[in-house]
DRENDO-1510 file (C-alpha; in Angstrom, 1 decimal, always signed):
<recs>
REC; n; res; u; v; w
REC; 1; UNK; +40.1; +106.5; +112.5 .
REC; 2; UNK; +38.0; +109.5; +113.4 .
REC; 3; UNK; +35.8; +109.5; +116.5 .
REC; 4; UNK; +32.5; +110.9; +115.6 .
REC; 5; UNK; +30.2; +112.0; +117.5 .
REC; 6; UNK; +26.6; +112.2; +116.0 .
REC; 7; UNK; +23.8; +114.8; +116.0 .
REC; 8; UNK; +20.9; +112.5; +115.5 .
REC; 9; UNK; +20.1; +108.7; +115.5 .
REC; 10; UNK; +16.5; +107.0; +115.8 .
REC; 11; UNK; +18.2; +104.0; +117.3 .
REC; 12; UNK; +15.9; +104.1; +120.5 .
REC; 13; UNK; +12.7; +104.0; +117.8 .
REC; 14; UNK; +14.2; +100.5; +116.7 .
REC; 15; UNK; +15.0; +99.1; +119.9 .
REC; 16; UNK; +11.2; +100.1; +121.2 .
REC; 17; UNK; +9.6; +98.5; +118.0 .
REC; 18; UNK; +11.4; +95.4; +118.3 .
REC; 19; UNK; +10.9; +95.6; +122.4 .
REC; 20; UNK; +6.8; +95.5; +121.5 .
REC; 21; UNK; +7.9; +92.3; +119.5 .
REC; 22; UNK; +9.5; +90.6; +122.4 .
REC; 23; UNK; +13.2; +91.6; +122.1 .
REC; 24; UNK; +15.3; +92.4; +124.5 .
REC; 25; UNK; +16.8; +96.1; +123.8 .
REC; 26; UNK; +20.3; +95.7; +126.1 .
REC; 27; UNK; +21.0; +92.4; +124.2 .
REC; 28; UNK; +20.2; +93.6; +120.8 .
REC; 29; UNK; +22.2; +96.8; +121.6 .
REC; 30; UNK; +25.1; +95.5; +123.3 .
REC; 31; UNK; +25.4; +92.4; +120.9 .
REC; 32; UNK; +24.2; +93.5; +117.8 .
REC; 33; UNK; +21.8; +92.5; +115.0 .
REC; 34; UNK; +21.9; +92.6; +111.5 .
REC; 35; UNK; +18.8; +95.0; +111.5 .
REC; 36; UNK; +18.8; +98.7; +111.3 .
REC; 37; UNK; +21.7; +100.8; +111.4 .
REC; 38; UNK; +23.0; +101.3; +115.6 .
REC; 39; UNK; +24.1; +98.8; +118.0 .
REC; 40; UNK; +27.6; +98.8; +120.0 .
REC; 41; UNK; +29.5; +96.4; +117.9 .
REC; 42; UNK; +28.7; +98.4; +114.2 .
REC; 43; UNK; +29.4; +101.6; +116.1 .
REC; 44; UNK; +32.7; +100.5; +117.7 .
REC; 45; UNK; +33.5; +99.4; +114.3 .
REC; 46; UNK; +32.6; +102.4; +112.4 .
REC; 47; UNK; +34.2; +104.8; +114.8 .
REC; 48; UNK; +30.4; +106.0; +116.0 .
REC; 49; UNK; +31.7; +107.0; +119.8 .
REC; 50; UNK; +28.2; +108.5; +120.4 .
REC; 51; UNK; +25.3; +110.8; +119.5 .
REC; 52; UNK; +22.2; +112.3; +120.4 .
REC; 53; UNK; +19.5; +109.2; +120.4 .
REC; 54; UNK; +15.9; +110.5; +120.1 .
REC; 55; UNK; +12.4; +110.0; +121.6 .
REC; 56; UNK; +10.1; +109.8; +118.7 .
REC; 57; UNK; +6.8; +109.4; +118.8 .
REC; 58; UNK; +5.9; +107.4; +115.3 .
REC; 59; UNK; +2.6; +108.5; +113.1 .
REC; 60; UNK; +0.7; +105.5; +112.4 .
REC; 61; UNK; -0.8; +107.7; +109.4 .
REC; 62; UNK; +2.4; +108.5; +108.0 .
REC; 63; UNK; +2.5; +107.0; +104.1 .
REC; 64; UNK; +5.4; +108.7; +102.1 .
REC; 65; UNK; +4.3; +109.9; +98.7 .
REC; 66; UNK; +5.5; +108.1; +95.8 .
REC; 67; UNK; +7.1; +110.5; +92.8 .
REC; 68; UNK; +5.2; +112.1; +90.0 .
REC; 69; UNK; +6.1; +111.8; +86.3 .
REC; 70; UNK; +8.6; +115.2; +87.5 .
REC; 71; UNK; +10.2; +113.3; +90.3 .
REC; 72; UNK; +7.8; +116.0; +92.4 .
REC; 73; UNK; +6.3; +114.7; +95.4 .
REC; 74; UNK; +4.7; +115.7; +98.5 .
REC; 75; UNK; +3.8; +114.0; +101.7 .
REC; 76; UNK; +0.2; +114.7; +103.8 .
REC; 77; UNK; +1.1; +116.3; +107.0 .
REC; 78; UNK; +0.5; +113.9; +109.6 .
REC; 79; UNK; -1.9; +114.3; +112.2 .
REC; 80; UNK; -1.6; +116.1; +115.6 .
REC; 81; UNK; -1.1; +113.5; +118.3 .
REC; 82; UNK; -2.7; +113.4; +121.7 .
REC; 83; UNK; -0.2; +114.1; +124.3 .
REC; 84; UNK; -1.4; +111.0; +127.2 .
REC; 85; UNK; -0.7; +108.0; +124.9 .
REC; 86; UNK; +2.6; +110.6; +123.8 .
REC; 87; UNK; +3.6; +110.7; +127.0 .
REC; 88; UNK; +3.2; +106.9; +127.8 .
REC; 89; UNK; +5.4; +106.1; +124.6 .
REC; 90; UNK; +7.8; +108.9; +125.7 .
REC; 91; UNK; +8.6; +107.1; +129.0 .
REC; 92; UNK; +8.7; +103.8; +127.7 .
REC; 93; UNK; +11.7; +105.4; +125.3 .
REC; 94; UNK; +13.4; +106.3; +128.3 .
REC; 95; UNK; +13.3; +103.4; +130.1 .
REC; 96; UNK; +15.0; +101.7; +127.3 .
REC; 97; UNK; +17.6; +104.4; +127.6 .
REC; 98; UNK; +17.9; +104.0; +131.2 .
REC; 99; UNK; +17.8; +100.0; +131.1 .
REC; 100; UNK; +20.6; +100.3; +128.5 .
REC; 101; UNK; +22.8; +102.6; +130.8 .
REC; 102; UNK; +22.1; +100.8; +133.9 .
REC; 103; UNK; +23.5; +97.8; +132.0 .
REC; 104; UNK; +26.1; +99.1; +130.5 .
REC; 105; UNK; +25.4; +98.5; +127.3 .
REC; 106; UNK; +26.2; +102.8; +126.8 .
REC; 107; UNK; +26.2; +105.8; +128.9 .
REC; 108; UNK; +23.6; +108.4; +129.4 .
REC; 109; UNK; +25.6; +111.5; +128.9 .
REC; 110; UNK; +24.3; +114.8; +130.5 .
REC; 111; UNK; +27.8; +117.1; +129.8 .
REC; 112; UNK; +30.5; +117.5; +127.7 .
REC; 113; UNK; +32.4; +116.2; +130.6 .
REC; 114; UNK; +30.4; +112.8; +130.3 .
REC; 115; UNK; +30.8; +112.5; +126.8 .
REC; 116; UNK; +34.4; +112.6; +126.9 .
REC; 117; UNK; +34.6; +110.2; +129.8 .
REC; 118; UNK; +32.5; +107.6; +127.7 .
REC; 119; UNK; +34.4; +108.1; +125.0 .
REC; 120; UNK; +37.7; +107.6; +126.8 .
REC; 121; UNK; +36.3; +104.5; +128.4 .
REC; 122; UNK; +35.2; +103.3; +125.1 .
REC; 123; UNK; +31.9; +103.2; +126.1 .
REC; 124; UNK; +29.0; +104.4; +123.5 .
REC; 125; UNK; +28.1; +108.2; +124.7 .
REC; 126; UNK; +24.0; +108.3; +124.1 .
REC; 127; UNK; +22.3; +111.9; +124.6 .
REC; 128; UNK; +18.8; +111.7; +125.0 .
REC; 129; UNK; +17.0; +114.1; +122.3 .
REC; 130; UNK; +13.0; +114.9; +121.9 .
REC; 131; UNK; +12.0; +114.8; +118.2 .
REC; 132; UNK; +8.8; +116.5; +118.8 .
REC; 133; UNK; +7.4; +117.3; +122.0 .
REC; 134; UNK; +4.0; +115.9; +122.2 .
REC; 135; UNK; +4.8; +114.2; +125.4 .
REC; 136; UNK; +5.1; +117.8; +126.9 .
REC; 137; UNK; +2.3; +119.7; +127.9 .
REC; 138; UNK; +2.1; +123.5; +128.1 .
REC; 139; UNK; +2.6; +123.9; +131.1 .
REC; 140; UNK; +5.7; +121.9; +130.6 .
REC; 141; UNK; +5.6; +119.9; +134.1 .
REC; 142; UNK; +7.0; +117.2; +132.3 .
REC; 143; UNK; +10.3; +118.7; +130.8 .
REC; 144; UNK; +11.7; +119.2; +134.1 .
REC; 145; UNK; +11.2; +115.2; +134.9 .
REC; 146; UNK; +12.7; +114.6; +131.2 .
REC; 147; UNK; +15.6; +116.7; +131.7 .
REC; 148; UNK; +16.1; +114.8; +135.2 .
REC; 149; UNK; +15.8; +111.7; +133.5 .
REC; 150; UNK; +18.6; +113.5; +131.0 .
REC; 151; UNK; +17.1; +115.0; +127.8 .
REC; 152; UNK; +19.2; +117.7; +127.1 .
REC; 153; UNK; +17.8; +118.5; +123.5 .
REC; 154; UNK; +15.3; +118.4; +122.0 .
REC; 155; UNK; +13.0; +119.8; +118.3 .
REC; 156; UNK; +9.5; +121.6; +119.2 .
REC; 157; UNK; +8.1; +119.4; +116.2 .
REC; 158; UNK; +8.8; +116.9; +113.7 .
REC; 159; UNK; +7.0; +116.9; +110.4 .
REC; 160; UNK; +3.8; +117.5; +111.8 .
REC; 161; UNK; +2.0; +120.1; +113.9 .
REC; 162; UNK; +1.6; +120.4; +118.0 .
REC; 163; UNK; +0.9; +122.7; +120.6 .
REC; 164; UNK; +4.2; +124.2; +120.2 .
REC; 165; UNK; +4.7; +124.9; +116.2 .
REC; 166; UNK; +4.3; +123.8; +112.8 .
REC; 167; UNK; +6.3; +121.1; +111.0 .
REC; 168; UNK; +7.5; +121.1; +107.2 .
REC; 169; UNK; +6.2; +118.4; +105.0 .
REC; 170; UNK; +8.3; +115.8; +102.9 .
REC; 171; UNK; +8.5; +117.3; +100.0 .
REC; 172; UNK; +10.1; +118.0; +97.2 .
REC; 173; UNK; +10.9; +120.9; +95.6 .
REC; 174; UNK; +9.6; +123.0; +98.0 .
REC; 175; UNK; +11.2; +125.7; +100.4 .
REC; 176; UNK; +10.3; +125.8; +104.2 .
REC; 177; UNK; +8.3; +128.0; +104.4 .
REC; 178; UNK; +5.1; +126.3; +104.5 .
REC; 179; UNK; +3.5; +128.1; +107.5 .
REC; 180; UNK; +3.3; +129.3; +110.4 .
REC; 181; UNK; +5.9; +129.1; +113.6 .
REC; 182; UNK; +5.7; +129.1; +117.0 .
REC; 183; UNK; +2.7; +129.2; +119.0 .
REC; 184; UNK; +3.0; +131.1; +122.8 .
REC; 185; UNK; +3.3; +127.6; +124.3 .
REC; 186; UNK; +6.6; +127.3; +121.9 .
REC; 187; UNK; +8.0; +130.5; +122.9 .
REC; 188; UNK; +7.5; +129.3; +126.4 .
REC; 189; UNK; +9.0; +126.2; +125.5 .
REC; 190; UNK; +12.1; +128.1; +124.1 .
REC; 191; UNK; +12.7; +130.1; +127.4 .
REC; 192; UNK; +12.6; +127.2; +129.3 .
REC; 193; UNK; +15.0; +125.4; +127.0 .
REC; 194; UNK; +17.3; +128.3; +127.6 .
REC; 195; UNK; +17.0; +128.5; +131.3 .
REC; 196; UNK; +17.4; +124.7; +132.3 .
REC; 197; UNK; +20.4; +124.5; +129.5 .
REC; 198; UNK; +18.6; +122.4; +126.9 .
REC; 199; UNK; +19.3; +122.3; +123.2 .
REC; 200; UNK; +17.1; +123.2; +120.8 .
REC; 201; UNK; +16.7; +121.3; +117.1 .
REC; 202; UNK; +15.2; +123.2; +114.3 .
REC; 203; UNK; +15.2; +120.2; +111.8 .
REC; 204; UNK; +12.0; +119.9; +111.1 .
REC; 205; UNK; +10.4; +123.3; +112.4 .
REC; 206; UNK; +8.9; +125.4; +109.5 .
REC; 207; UNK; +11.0; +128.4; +108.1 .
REC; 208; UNK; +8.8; +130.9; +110.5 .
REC; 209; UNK; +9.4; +128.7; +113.7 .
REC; 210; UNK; +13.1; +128.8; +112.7 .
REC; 211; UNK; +13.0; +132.8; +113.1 .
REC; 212; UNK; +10.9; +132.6; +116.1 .
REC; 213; UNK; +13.3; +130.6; +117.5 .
REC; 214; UNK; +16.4; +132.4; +116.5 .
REC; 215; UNK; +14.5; +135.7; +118.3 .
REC; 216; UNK; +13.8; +134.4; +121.1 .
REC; 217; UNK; +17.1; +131.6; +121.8 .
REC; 218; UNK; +19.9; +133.3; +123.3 .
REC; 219; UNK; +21.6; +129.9; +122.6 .
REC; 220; UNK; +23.5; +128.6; +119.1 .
REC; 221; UNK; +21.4; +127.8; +116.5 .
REC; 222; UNK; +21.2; +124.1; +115.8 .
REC; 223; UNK; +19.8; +122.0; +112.9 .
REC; 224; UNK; +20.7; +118.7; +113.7 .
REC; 225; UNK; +20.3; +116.5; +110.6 .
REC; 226; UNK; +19.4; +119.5; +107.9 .
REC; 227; UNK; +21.5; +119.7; +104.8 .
REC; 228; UNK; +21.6; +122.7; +102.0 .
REC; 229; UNK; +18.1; +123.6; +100.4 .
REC; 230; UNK; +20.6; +125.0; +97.5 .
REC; 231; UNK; +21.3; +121.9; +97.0 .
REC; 232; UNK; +18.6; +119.4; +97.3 .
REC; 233; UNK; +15.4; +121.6; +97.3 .
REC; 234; UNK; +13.6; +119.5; +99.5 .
REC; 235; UNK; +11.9; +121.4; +102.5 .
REC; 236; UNK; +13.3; +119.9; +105.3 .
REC; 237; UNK; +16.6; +121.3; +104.0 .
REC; 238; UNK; +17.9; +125.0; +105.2 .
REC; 239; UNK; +18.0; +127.7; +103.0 .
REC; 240; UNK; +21.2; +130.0; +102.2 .
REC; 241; UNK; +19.5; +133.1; +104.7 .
REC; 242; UNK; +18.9; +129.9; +107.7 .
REC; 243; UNK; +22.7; +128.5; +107.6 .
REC; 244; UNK; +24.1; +132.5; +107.7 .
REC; 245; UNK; +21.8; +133.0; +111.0 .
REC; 246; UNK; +23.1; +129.8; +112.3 .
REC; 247; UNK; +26.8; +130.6; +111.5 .
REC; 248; UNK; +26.4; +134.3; +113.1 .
REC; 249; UNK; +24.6; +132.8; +116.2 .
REC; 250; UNK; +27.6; +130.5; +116.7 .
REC; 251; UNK; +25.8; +127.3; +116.1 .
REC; 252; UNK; +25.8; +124.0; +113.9 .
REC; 253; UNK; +24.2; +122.0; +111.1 .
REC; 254; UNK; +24.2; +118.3; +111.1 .
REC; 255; UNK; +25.0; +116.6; +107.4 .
REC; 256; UNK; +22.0; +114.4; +107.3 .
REC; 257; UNK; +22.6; +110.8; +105.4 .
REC; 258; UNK; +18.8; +110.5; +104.2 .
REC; 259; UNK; +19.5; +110.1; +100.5 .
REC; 260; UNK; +16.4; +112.1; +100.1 .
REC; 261; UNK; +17.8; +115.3; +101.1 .
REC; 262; UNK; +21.7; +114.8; +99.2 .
REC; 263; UNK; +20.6; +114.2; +95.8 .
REC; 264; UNK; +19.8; +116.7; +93.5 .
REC; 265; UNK; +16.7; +114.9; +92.6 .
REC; 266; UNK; +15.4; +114.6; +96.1 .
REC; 267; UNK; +14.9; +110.8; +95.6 .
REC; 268; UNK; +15.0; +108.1; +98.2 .
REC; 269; UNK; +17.9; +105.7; +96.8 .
REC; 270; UNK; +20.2; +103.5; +98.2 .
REC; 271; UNK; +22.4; +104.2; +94.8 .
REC; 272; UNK; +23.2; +107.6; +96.1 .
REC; 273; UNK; +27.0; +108.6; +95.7 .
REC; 274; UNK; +29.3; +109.5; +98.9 .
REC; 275; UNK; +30.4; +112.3; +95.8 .
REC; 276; UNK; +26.9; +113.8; +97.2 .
REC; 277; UNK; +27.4; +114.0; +100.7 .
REC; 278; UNK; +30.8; +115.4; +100.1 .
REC; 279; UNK; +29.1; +118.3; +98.0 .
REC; 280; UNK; +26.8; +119.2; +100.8 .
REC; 281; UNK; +29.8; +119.5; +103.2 .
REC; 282; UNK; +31.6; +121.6; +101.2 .
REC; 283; UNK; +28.6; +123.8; +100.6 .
REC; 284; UNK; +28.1; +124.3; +104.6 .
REC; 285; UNK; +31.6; +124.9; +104.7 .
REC; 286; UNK; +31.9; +127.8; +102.4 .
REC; 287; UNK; +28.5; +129.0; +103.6 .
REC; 288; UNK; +28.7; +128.9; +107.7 .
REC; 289; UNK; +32.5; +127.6; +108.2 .
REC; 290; UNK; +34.2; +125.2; +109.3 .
REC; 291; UNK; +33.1; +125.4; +112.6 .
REC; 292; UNK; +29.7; +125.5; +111.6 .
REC; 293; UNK; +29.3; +121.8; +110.2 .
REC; 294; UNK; +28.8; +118.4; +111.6 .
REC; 295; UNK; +27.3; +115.4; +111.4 .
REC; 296; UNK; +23.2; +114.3; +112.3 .
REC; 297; UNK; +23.3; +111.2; +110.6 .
REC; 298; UNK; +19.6; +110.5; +111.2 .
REC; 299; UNK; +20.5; +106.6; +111.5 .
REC; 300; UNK; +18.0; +103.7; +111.8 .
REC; 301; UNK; +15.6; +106.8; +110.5 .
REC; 302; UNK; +16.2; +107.0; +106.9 .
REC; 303; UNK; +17.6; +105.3; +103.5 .
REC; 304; UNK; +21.3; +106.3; +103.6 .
REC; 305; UNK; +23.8; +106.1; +100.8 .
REC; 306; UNK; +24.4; +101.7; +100.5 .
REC; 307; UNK; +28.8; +103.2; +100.4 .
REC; 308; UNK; +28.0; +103.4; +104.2 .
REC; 309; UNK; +25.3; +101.3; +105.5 .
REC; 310; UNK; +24.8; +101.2; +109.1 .
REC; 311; UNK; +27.2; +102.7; +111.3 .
REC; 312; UNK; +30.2; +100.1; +110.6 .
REC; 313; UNK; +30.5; +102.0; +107.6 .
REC; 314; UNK; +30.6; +105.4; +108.8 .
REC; 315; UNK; +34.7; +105.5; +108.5 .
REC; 316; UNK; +33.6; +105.8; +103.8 .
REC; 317; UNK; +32.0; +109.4; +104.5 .
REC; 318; UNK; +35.3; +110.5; +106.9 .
REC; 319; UNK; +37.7; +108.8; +103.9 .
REC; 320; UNK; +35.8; +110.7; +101.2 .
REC; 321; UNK; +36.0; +113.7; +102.6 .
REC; 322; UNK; +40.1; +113.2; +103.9 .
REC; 323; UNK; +40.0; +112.8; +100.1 .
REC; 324; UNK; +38.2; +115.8; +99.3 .
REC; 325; UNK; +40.7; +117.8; +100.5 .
REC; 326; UNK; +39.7; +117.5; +104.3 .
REC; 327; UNK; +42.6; +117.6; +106.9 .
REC; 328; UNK; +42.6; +116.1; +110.2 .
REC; 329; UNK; +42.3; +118.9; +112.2 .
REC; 330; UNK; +39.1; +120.1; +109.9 .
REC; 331; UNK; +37.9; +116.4; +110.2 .
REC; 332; UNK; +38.3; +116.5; +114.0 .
REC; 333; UNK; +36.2; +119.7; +114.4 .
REC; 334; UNK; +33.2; +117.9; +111.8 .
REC; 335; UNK; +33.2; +114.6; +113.4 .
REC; 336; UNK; +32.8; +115.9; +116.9 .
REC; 337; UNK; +34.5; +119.3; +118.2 .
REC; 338; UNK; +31.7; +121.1; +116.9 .
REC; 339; UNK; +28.9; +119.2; +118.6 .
REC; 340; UNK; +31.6; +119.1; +121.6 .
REC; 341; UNK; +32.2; +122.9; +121.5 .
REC; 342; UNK; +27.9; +123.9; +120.9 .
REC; 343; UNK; +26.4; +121.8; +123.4 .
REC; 344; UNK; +28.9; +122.7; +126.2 .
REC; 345; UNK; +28.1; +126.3; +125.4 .
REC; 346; UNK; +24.3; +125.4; +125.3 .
REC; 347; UNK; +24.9; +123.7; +128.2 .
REC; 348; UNK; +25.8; +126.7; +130.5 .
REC; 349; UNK; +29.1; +125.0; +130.5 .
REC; 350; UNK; +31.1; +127.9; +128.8 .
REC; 351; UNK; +30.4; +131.4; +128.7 .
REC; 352; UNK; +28.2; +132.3; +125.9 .
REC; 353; UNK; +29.5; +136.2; +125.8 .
</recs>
């Protein structure tokens, strides 16, 4: 079995919604539950050994649009959110983190070092990740308490604008760049990124923000849970020109499971073959390299292919590719080495020169 470590998980999104309801997020994490995608026992099972679990603040206006007569379709934006109830939501994701650690039910990882320690123990390795920062202000007072609470990545925006940037909409076909990038407060945002040693996602940013980013970020380029626009013409996919500035930068791209952005017609389908998945990889691969592909699963925040299922079923995708001509050593580097080997260097663990 291949450890794999993961670039992107909504887990801490289920475990808050059903924590509103009454739950209790150690015991449905540490037991399991035949909801969503996460817990320890599917993960232990599936070979998940960790990932990057992200603080999400959900759009209560958010309706995805259903399909034309084409198969076309494309989503509203959703609407800016205020940053105080943001911030409120934000903490309350990080207390389940913290609750779940102090119990431990997983481990909040802040290095390299800690992620191989968990994994050792046989302990799930959770990074905390900020998918959009609308819980950050511009004068970013509150990253430095998030990164001391142990966010160490996070994306300027999700698919919707803020103070920082722009967002692409779901859609499909369309290319990303549907506006503008980053604002001054998001170039800020990027310097402090670089300085404290946090990682910065460009999964959702528009193509504009990407280039911003890629300017101004002396760290690798990262898109977590992004697959190849070439592909699956959807815009939250990268284009040819974004994976060969992430492969000369040194950085990654996450194989996202989201059936909507592995098949060719951008449709949300259980039905969707591993075959498609597989074809994505290799893509990446030829494009960026070998050492230039992981995995962002985007778990418990998308349909994924019904071959895997939750995370006890992760072990299909690593046996499709192994038959796809994968070796080990290849599979060991896409499973985890890569995000291993990108975050240690945008950690300040390793020189960058």
């Amino acid at each position: 079995m291949q450890a794999v470590f993961d670039g992107h998980n909504d887990v801490l999104l289920r475990l808050w919604s059903h924590a509103r309801g009454g739950q209790d997020p150690v015991a449905e994490f540490r037991d399991g539950t035949p909801s969503g995608h996460i817990d320890g026992p599917r993960a232990a099972k599936g070979g998940l050994v960790g990932g990057l679990c992200a603080i999400y603040i959900p759009s209560g206006d958010l309706v995805l649009k259903q399909p034309d007569a084409n198969g076309h379709y494309a989503t509203p934006m959703s609407a800016p959110l205020e940053r105080a109830p943001s911030l409120e939501i934000a903490l309350q994701f990080a207390a389940i983190a913290l609750r779940l650690d102090q119990a431990k039910a997983w481990r909040l990882c802040r290095s390299t070092a800690d992620i191989r320690k968990a994994m050792a123990d046989g302990i799930f390795a959770a990074v905390l990740h900020m998918e959009g920062c609308e819980a950050i202000d511009a004068d970013l007072a509150a990253l430095e308490t998030f990164y001391a609470a142990g966010l160490r990545s996070l994306g300027p925006v999700w698919s919707r604008h803020n103070i920082f940037g722009h967002g692409v909409p779901f859609a499909y076909p369309m290319d990303p760049d549907t506006g503008p990038g980053l604002t001054d407060a998001g170039f800020a945002l990027v310097r402090a990124c670089d300085r404290l040693g946090i990682a910065i996602d460009l999964a959702h940013i528009t193509e504009k923000g990407f280039w911003d980013v890629a300017k101004t970020s002396t760290a690798p380029l990262i898109a977590s849970h992004s697959n190849a626009h070439a592909l699956t013409p959807v815009a939250r996919n990268l284009t040819d020109r974004q994976m060969d500035a992430i492969r000369e930068s040194g950085g990654l791209a996450g194989l996202n499971y989201a059936t909507t952005m592995l098949r060719p017609d951008g449709q949300e389908n259980a039905a969707t073959p591993l075959s498609d998945m597989v074809r994505h990889v290799d893509y990446m691969v030829e494009r960026m390299g070998i050492d230039c592909v992981a995995l962002g699963s985007d778990f418990d925040g998308a349909t994924i292919p019904a071959e895997i299922a939750d995370a006890g079923g992760n072990q299909n995708l690593i046996a499709a590719l192994r038959r796809a001509g994968y070796g080990e050593d290849d599979l060991t580097k896409l499973c985890r080495e890569n995000w291993l080997r990108v975050l240690s260097k945008v950690w300040h663990e390793t020189d960058q020169g």
